[in-house]
N, C-alpha and C positions, 0 to 999 in steps of 0.2 A: 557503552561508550559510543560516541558518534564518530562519522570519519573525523569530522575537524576537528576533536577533542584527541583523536587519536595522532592528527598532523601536529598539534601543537605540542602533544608527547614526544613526539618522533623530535622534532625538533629540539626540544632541551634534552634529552639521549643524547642524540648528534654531537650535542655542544660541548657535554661533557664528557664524552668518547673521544673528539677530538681533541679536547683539550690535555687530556690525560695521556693521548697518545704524540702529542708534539712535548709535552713534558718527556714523555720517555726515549724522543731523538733527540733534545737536548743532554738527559742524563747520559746517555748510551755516544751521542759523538764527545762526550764531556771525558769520556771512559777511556776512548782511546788515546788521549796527551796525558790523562791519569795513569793508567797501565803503564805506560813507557817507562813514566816517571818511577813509579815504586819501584821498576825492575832496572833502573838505568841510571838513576841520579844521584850522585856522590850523597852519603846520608853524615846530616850534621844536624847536631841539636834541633837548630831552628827550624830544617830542612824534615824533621822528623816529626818534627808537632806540627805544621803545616799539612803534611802528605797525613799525618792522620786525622785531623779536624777536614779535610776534604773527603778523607778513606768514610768517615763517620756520614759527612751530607752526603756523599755520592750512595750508602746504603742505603737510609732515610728516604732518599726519593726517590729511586727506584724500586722500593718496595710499595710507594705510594702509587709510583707510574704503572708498576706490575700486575697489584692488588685492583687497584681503580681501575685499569683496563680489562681485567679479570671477570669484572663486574658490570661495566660500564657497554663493552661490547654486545654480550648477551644480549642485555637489559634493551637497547638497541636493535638487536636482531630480531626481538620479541615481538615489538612493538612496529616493527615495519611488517612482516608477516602478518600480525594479527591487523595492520591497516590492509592490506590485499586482501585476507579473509572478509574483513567488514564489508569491501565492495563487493562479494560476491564472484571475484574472477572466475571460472571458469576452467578445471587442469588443473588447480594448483597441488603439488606434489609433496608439499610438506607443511606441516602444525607448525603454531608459534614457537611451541614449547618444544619441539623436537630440535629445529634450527637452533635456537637458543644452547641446548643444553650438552647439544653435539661434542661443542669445542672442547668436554670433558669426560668424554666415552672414550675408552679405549680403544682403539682398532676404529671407531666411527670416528672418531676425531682426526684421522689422520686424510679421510677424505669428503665427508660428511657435511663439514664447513665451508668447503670449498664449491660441493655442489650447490647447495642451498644460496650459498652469497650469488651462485652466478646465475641461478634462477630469479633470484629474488632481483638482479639488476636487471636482467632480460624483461620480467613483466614489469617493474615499477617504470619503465623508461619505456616503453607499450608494446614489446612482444608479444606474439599471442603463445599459444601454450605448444603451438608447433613450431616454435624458434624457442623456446627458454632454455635449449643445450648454446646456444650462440655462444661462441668463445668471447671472452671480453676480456681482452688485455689488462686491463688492472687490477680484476679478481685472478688472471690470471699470475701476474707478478706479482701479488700481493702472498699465495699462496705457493707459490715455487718460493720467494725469498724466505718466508716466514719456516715451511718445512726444512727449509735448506739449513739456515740458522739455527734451530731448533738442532738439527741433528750436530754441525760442526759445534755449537755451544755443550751438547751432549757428550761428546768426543773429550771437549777439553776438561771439562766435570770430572768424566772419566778414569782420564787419566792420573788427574789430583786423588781419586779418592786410590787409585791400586798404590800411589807414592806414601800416599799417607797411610795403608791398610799394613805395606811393613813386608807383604809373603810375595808379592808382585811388585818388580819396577819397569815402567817405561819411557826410556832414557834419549828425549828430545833434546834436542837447543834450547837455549831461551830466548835466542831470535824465531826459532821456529815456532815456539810455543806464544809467542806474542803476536806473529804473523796471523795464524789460527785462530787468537781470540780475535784479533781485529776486525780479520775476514768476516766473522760468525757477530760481529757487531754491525759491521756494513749490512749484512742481510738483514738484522733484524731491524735496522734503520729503515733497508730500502721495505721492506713489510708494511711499518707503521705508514710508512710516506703512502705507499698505494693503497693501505687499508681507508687514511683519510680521503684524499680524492674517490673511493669508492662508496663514503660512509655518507659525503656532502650531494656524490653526485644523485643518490637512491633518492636519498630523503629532500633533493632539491623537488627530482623527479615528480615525488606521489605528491608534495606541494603546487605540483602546477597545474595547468588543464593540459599540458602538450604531454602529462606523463599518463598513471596511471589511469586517469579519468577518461581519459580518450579511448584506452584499453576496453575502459566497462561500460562505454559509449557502444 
């Protein structure tokens, strides 16, 4: 593959990384006036077949938002890496296929992702390979919000399965327990929102001459 076969990859990746991940801040802020609802609103006939034909589309697409990002990200990460490789950079610290595949290693996925995104935006936007630890604000908030979430979302899993298990109980509020999902929905909103700004800014990047081109100049 050539670079510009590899730019034009990168670019419908992008397209549908992003698109998948603004479907899942729609889903996900759709969640939190949903949530309230089930646990808060007088329930009547009509009131019950509504919350559940919404209960049914808010699963449906966020299994699409989930799965499709699941895939779509990778798929993404792949192919911007293997465009640095094709140019030949110089220091580069990790394979296409390692960055990719990170996000679903145990114990490497909890930092792995992180590294490689904020190298991979350091050279694609023309770092040399003795800046690519550069702090970058929106790999950075991308990956504090998204661990964060991840863990507060865990928490509340958690707790549903020891309630439901019958030999353990842990005896919340259900203001408190709504506060917690919400919190853990805000994170994983503010995630997707920096993952996109970080996803456009790369692949703007290696599309121009002021990004990576200038690097392998």
């Amino acid at each position: 593959m050539t670079y510009n076969e590899g730019l034009a990859s990168l670019a419908r990746r992008a397209k549908w990384a992003c698109w998948l991940l603004w479907l899942f801040i729609g889903i996900s802020a759709f969640g939190i006036p949903f949530g309230l609802s089930v646990r808060f609103v007088a329930r009547t006939e009509v009131s019950t077949i509504v919350i559940g034909i919404a209960g049914l589309l808010y699963v449906v697409l966020s299994l699409i938002a989930i799965l499709g990002s699941a895939i779509a990200i990778p798929a993404w990460t792949h192919r911007a890496w293997a465009n640095l490789h094709l140019l030949g950079l110089r220091g580069l610290r990790r394979r296409p296929w390692w960055a990719a595949i990170s996000y679903f290693v145990p114990v490497a996925g909890l930092f792995v992702p992180f590294l490689a995104m904020r190298e991979l935006y350091n050279r694609s936007t023309g770092e040399d390979e003795d800046h690519d630890k550069t702090s970058v604000a929106d790999v950075t908030s991308w990956w504090t919000c998204y661990v964060a979430g991840t863990f507060v979302t865990g928490f509340i899993v958690l707790i549903a399965f020891f309630n439901l298990n019958g030999r353990v109980f842990v005896v919340t509020s259900p203001i408190m327990n709504e506060a917690i999902a919400i919190f853990g929905n805000l994170l994983m909103i503010g995630a997707a929102w920096f993952l996109i700004r970080t996803v456009r800014t790369i692949t703007a990047a290696q599309a121009s001459s002021a990004g990576v081109s200038e690097t392998f100049a």
